[in-house]
TIROKOL-387743 format. One record per residue: x, y, z of N, C-alpha, C in turn; residue number from 1. Coordinates in nm, 4 decimals, always signed. Layout:
! residues N
<atom n_x="X" n_y="Y" n_z="Z" ca_x="X" ca_y="Y" ca_z="Z" c_x="X" c_y="Y" c_z="Z" n="NUM"/>
...
//
This chain:
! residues 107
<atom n_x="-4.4626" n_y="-0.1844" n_z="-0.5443" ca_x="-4.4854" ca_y="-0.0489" ca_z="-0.4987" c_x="-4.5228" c_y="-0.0526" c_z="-0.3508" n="1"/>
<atom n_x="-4.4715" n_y="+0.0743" n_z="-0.3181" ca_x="-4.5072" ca_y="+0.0080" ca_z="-0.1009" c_x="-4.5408" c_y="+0.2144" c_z="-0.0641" n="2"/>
<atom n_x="-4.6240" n_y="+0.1986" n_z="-0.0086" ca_x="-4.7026" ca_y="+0.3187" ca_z="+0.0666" c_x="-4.6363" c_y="+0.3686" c_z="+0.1589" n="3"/>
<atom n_x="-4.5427" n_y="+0.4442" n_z="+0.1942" ca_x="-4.5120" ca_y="+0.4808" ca_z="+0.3442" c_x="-4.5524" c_y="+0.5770" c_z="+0.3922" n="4"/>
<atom n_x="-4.6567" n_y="+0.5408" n_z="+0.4855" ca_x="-4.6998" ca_y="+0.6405" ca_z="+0.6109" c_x="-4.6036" c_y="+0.7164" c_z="+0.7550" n="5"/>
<atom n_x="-4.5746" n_y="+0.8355" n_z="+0.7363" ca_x="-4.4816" ca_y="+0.8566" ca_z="+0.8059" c_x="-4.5887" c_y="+0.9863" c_z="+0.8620" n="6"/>
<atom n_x="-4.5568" n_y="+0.9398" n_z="+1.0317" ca_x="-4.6162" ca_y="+1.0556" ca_z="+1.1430" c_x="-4.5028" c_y="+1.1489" c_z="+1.1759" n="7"/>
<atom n_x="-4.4831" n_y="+1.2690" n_z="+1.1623" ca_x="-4.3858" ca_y="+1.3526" ca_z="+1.1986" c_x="-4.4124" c_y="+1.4335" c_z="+1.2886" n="8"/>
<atom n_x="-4.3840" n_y="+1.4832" n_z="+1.3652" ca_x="-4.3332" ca_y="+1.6285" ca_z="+1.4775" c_x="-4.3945" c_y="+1.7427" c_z="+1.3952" n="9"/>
<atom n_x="-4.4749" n_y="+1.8248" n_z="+1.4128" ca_x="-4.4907" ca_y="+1.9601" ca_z="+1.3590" c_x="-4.3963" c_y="+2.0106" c_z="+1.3404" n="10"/>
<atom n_x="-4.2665" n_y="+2.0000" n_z="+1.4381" ca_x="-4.1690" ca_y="+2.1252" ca_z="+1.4032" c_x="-4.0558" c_y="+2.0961" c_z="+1.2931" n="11"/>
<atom n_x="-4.0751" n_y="+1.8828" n_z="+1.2688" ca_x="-3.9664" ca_y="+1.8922" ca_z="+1.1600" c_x="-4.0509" c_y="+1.8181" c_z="+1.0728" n="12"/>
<atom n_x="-4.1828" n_y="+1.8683" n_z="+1.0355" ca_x="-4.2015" ca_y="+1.8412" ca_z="+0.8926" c_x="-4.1983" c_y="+1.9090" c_z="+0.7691" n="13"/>
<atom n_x="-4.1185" n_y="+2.0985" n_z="+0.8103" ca_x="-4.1268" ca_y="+2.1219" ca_z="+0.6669" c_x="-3.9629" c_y="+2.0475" c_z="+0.6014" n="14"/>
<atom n_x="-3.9190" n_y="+2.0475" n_z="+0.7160" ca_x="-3.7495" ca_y="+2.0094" ca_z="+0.6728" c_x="-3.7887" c_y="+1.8478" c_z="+0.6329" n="15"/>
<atom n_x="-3.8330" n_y="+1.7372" n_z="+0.6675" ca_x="-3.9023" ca_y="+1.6635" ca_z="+0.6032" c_x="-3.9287" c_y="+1.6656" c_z="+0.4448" n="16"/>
<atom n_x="-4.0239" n_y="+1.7307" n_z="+0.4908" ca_x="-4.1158" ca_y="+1.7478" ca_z="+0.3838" c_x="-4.0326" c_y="+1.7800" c_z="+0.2638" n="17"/>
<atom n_x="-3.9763" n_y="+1.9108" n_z="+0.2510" ca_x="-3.8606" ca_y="+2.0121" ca_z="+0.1925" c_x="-3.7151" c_y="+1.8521" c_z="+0.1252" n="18"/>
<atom n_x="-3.6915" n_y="+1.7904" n_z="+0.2262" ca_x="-3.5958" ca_y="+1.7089" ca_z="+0.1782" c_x="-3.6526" c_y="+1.6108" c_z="+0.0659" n="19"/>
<atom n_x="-3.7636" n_y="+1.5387" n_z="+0.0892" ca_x="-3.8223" ca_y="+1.4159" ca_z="+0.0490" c_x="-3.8923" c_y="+1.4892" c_z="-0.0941" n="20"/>
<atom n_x="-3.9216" n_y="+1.6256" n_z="-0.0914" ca_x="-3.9432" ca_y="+1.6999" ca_z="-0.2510" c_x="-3.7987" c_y="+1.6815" c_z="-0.3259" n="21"/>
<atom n_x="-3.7030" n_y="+1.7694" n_z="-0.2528" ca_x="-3.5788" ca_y="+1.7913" ca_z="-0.3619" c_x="-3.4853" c_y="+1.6825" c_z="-0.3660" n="22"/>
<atom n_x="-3.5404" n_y="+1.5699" n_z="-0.3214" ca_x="-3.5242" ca_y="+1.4359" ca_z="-0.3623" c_x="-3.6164" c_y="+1.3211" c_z="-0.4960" n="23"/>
<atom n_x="-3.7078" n_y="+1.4300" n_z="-0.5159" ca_x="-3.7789" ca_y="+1.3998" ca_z="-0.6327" c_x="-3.9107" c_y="+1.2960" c_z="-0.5762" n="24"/>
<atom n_x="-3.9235" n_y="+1.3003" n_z="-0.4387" ca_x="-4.0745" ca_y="+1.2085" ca_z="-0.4066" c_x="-4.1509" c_y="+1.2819" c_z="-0.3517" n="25"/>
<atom n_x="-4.3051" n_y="+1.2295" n_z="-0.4741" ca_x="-4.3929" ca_y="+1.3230" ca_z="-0.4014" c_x="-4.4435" c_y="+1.2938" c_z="-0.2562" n="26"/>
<atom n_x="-4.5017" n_y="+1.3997" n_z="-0.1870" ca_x="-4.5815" ca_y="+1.3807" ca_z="-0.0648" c_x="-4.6940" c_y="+1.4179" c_z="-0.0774" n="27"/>
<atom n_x="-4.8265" n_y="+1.3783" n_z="+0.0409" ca_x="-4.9355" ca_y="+1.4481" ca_z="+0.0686" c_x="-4.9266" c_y="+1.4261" c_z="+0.2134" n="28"/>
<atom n_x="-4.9616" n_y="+1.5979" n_z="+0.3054" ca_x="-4.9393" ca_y="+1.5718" ca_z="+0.3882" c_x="-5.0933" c_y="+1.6487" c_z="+0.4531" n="29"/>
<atom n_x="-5.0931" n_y="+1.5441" n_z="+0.5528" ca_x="-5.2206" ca_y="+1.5738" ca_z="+0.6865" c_x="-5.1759" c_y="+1.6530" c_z="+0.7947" n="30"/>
<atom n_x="-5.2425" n_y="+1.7251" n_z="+0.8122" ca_x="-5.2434" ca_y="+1.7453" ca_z="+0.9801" c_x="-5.2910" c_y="+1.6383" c_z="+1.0451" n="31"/>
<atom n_x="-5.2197" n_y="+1.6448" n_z="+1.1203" ca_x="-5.3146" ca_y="+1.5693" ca_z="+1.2378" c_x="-5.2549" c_y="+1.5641" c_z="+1.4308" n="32"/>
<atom n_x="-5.3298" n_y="+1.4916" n_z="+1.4815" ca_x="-5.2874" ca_y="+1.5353" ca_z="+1.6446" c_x="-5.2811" c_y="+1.4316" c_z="+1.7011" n="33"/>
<atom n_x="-5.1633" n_y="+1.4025" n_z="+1.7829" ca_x="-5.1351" ca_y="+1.2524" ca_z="+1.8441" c_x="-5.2122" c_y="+1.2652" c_z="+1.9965" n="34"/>
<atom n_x="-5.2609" n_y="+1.1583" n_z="+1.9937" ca_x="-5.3510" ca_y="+1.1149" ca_z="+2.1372" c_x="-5.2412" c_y="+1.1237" c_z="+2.2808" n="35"/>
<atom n_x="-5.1151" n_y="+1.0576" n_z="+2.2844" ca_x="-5.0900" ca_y="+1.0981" ca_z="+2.4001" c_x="-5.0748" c_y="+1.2553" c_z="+2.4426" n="36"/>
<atom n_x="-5.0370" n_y="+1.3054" n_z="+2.4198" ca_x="-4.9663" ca_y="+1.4846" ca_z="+2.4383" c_x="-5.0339" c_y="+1.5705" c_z="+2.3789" n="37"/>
<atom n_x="-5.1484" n_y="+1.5338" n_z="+2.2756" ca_x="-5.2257" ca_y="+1.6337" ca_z="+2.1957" c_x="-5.1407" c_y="+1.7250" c_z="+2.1249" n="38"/>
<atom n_x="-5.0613" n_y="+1.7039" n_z="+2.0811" ca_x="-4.9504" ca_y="+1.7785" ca_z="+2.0274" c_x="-4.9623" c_y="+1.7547" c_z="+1.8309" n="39"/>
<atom n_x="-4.9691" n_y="+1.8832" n_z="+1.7989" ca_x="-4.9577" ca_y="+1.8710" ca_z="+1.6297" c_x="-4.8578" c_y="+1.7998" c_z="+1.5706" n="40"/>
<atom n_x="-4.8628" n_y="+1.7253" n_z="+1.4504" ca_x="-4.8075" ca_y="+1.5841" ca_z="+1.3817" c_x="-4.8738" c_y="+1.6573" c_z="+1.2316" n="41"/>
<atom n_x="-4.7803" n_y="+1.5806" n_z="+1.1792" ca_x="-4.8093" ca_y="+1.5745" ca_z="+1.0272" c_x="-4.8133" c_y="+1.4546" c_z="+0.9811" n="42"/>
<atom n_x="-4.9028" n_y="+1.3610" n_z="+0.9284" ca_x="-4.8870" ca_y="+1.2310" ca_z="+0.8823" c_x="-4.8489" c_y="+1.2488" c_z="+0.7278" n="43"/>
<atom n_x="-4.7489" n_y="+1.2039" n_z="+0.6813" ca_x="-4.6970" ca_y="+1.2219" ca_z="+0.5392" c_x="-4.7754" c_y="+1.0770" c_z="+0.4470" n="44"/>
<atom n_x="-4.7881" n_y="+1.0639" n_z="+0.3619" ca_x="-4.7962" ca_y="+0.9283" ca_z="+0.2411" c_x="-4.7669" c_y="+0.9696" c_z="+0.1385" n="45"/>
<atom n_x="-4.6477" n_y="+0.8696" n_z="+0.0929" ca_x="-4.5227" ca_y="+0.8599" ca_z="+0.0285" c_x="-4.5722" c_y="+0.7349" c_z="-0.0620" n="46"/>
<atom n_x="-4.6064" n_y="+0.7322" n_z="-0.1952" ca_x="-4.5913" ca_y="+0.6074" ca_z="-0.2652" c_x="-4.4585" c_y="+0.6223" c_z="-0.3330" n="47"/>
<atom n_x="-4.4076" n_y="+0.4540" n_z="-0.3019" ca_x="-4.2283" ca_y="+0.4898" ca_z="-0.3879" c_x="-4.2462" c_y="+0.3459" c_z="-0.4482" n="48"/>
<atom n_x="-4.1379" n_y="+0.3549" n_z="-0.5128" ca_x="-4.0904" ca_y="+0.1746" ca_z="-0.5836" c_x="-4.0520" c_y="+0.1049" c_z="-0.4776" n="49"/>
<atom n_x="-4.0190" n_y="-0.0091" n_z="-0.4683" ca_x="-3.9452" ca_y="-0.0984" ca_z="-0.3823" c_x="-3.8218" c_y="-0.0715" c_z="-0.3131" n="50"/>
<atom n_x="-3.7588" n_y="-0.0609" n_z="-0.4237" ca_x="-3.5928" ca_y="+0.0045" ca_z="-0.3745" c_x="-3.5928" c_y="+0.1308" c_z="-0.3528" n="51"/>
<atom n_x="-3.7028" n_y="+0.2266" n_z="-0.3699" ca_x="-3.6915" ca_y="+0.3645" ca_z="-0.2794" c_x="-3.7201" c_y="+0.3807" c_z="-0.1952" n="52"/>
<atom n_x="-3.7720" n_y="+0.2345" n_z="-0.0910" ca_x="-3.8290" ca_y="+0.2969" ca_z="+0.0710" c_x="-3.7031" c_y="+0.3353" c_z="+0.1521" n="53"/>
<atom n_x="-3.5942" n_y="+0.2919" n_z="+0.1348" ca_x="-3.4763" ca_y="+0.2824" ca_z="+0.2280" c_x="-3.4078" c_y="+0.4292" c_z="+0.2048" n="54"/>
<atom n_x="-3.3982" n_y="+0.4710" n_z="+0.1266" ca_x="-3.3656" ca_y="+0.5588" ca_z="+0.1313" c_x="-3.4811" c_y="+0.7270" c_z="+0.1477" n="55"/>
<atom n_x="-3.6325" n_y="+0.6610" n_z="+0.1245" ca_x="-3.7752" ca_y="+0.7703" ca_z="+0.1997" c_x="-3.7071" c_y="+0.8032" c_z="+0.3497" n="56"/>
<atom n_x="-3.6840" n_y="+0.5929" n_z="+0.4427" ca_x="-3.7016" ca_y="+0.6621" ca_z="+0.5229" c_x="-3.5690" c_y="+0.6737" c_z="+0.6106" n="57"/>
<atom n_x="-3.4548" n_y="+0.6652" n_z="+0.5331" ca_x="-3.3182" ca_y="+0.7809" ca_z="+0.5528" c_x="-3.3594" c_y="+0.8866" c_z="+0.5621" n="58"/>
<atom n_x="-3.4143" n_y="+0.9401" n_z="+0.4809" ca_x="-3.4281" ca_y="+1.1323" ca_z="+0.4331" c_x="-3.5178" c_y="+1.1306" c_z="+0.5796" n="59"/>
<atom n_x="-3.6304" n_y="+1.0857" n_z="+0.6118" ca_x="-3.6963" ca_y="+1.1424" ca_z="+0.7006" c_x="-3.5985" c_y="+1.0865" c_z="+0.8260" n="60"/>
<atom n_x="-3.6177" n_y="+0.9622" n_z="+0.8946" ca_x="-3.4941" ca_y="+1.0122" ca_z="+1.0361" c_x="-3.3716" c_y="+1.0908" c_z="+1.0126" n="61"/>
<atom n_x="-3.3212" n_y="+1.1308" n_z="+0.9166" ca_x="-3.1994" ca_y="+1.2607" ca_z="+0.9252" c_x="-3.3113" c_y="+1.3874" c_z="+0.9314" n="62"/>
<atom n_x="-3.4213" n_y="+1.4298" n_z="+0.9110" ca_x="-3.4693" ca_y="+1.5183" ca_z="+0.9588" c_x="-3.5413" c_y="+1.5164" c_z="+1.0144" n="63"/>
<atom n_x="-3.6210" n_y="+1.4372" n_z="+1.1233" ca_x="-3.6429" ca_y="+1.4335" ca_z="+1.2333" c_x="-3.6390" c_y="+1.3426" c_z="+1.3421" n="64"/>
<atom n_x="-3.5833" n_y="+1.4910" n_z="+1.4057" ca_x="-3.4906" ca_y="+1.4524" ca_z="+1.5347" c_x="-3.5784" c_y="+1.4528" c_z="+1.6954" n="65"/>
<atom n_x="-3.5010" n_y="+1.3638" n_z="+1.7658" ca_x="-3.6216" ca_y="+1.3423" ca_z="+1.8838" c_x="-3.5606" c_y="+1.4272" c_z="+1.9444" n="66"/>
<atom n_x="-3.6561" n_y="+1.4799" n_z="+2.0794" ca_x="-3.6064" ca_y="+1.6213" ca_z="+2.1953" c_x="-3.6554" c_y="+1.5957" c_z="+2.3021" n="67"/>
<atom n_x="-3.6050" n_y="+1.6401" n_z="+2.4146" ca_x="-3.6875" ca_y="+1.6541" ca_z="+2.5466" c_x="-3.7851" c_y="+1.8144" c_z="+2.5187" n="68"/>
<atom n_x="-3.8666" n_y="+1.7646" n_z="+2.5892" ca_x="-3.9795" ca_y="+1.8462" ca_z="+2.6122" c_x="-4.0392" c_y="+1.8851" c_z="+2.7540" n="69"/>
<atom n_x="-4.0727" n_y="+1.9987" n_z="+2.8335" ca_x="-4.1363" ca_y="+1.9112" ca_z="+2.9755" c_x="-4.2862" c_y="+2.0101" c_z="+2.9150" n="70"/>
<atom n_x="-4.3534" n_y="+1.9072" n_z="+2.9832" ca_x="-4.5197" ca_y="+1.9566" ca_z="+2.9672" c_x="-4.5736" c_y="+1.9694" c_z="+3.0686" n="71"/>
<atom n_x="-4.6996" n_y="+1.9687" n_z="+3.1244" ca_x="-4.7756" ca_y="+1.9973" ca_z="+3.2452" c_x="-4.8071" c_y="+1.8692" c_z="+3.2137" n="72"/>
<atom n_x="-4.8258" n_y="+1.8191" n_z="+3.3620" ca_x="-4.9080" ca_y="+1.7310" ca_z="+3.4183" c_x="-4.9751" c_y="+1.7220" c_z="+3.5370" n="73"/>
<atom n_x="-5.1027" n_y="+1.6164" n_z="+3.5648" ca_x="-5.1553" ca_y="+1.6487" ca_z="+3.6676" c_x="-5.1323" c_y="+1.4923" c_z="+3.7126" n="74"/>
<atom n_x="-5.1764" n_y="+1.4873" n_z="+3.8707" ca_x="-5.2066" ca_y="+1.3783" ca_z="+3.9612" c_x="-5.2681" c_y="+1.3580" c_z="+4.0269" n="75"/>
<atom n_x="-5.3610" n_y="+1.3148" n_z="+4.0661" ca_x="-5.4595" ca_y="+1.3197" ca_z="+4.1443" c_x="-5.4721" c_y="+1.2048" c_z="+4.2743" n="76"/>
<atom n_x="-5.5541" n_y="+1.2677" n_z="+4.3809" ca_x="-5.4316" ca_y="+1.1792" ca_z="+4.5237" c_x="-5.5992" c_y="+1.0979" c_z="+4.5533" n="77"/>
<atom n_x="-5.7017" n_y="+1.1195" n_z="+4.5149" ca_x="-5.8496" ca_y="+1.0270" ca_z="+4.4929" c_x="-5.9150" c_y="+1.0771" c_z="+4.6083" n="78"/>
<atom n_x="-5.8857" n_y="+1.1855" n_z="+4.6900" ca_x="-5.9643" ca_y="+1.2899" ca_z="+4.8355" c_x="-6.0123" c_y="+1.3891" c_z="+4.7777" n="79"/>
<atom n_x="-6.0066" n_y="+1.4243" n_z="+4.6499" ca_x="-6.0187" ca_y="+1.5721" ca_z="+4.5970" c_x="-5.9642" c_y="+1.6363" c_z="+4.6059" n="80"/>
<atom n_x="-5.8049" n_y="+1.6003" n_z="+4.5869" ca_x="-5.6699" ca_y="+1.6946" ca_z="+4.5614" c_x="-5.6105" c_y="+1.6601" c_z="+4.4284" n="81"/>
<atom n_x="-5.5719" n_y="+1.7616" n_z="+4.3682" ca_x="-5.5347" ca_y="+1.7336" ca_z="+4.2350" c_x="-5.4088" c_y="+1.8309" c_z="+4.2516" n="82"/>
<atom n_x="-5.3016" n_y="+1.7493" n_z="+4.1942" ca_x="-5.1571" ca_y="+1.9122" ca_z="+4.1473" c_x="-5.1349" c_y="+1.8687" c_z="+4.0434" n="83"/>
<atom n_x="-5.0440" n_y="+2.0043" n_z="+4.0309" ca_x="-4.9983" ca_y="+1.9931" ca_z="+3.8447" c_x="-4.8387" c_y="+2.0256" c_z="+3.9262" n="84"/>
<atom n_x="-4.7738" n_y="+1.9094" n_z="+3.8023" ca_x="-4.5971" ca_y="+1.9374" ca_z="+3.8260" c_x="-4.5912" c_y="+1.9070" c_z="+3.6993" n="85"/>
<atom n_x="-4.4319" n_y="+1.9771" n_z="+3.6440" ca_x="-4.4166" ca_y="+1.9367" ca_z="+3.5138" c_x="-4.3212" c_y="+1.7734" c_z="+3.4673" n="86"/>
<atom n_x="-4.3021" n_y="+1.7305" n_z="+3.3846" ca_x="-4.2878" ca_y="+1.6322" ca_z="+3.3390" c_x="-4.2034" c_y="+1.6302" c_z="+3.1984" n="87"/>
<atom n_x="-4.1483" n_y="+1.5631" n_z="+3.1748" ca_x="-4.0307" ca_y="+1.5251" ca_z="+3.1080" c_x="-4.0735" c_y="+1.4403" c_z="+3.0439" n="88"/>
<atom n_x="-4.0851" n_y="+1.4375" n_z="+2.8795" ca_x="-4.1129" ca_y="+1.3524" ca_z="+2.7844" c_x="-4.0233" c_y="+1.4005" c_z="+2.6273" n="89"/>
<atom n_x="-4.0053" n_y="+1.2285" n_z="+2.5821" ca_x="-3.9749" ca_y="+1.2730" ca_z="+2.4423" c_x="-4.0600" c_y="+1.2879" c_z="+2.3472" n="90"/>
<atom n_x="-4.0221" n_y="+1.4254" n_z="+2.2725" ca_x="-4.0930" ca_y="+1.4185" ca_z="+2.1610" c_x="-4.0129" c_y="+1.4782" c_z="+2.0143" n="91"/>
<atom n_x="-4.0946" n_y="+1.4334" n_z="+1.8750" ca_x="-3.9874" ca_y="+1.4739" ca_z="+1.7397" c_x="-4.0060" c_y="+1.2933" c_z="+1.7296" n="92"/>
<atom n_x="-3.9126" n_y="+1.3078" n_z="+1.6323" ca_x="-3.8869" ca_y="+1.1590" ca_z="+1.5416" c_x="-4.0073" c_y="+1.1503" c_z="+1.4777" n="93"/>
<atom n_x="-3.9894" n_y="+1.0207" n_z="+1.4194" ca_x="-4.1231" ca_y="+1.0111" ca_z="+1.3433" c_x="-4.1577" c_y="+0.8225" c_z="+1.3502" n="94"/>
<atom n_x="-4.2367" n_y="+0.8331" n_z="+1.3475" ca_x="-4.3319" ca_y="+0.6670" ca_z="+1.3494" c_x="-4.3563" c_y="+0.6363" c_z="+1.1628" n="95"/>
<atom n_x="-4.3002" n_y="+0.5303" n_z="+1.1110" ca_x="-4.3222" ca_y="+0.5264" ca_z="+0.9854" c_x="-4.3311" c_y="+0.3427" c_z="+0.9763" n="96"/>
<atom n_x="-4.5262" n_y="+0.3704" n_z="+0.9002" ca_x="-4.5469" ca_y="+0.2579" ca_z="+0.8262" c_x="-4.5221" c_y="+0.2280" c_z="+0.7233" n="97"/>
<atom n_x="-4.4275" n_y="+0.0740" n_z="+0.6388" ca_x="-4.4379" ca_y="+0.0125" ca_z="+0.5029" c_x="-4.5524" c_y="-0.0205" c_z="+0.4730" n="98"/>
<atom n_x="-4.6066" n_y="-0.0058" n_z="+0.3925" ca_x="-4.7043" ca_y="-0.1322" ca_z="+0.3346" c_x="-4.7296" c_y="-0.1504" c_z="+0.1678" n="99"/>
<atom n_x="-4.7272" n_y="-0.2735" n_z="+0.1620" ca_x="-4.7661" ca_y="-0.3156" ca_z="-0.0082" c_x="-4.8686" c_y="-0.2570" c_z="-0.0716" n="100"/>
<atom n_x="-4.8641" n_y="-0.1893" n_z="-0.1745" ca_x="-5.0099" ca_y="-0.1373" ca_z="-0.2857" c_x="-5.0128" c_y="-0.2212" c_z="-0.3808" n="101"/>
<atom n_x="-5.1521" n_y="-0.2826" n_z="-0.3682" ca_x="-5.1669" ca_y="-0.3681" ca_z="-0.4898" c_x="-5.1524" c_y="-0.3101" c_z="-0.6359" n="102"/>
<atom n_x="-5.2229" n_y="-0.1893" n_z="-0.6403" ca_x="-5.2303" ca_y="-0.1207" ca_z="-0.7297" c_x="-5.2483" c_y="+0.0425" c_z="-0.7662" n="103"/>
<atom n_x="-5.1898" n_y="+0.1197" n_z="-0.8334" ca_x="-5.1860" ca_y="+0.2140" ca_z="-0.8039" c_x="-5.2357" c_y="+0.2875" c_z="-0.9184" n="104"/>
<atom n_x="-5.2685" n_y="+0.4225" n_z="-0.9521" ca_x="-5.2713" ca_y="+0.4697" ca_z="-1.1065" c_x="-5.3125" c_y="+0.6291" c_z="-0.9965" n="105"/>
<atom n_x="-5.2579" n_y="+0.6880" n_z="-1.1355" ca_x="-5.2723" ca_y="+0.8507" ca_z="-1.1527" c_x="-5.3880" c_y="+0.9133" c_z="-1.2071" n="106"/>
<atom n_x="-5.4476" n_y="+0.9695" n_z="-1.1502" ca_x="-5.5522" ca_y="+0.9952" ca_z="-1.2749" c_x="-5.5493" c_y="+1.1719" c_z="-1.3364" n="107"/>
//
């Protein structure tokens, strides 16, 4: 049995989420907020069999997809000048951990 932790994009975790149900695996999902960009994430955990991680995490990279984004940023010149220009980053996809469960039960 193997745990997969999957961090998603706010904007594609109900399609996520939505796929990996009417595929018959359960989820529990977190909010949560990623440290670089402060930007909302959903961390999913997925317990599956062995031979169902490959296809967990098919379903999730076909629904989420990476994007450009531009955000604010600042710079600071160390005289006591600071500007803000915007900036160009990717964001979407998802970050997904395997890991082994020794043991599991329902209660």
């Amino acid at each position: 049995m193997k745990m997969i932790t999957a961090i998603v994009n706010k904007e594609d975790s109900n399609a996520v989420s939505s796929a990996l149900t009417k595929a018959g695996f359960s989820v529990t999902k977190l909010s949560t907020t990623g440290g670089f960009l402060m930007a909302g994430n959903v961390t999913m955990l997925i317990g599956v069999e062995d031979e169902k991680v490959d296809e967990v995490i098919s379903l999730i990279s076909e629904h989420s997809k990476q994007r450009k984004e531009i955000v604010p940023s600042t710079a600071s010149y160390g005289i006591g000048v600071t500007t803000a220009f915007p900036l160009e980053v990717t964001v979407g996809g998802a970050t997904v951990f395997v890991t082994n469960v020794e043991r599991f039960e329902k209660l």
